[in-house]
N, C-alpha and C positions, 0 to 999 in steps of 0.2 A: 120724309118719304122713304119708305123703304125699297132697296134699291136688288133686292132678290127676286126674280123672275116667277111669276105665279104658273104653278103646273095647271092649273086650272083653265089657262086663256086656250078659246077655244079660237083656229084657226077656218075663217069662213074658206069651205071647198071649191068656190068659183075660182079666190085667191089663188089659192093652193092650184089648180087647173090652169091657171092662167100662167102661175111662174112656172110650170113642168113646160108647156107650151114651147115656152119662150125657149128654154130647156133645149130641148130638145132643136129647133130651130137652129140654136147657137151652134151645135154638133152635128147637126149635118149640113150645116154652112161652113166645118172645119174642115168634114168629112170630103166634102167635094172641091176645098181648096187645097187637099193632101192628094188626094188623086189627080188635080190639075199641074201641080206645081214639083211631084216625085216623083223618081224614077217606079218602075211597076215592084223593081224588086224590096221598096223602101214602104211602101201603101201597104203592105197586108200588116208588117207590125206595126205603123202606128194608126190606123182605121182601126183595126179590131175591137183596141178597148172603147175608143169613141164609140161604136156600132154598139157591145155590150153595153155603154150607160146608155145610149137609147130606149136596146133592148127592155134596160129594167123599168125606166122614163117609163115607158108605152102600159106596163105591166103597171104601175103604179095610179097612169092615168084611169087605165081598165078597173083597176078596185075604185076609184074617184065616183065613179060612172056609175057604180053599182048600184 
């Protein structure tokens, strides 16, 4: 069996929508355990980057959609 990954397999897009989903979910379930549990001055740097992988998340789902 040859054990090198085929460029060829195509990835079904429901899949693909389904684990961006979840994605997504996970992060703003961090999102809103970081603004429950930090001071106000602590939440803007570490929310930010969680909000930008959102951001791009949503942006991805959008071309999914297309």
């Amino acid at each position: 069996m040859n054990a090198a990954i085929d460029p060829m397999i195509q990835v079904n897009p429901l899949f693909m929508r389904v684990d961006l989903l979840i994605e997504v979910s996970k992060l703003e379930l961090a999102i809103a355990s970081i603004r429950r549990q930090k001071t106000k001055a602590e939440v803007e740097s570490l929310v930010a980057p969680l909000a930008s992988r959102v951001a791009r998340i949503n942006e991805a789902l959008g071309r999914l959609s297309a």
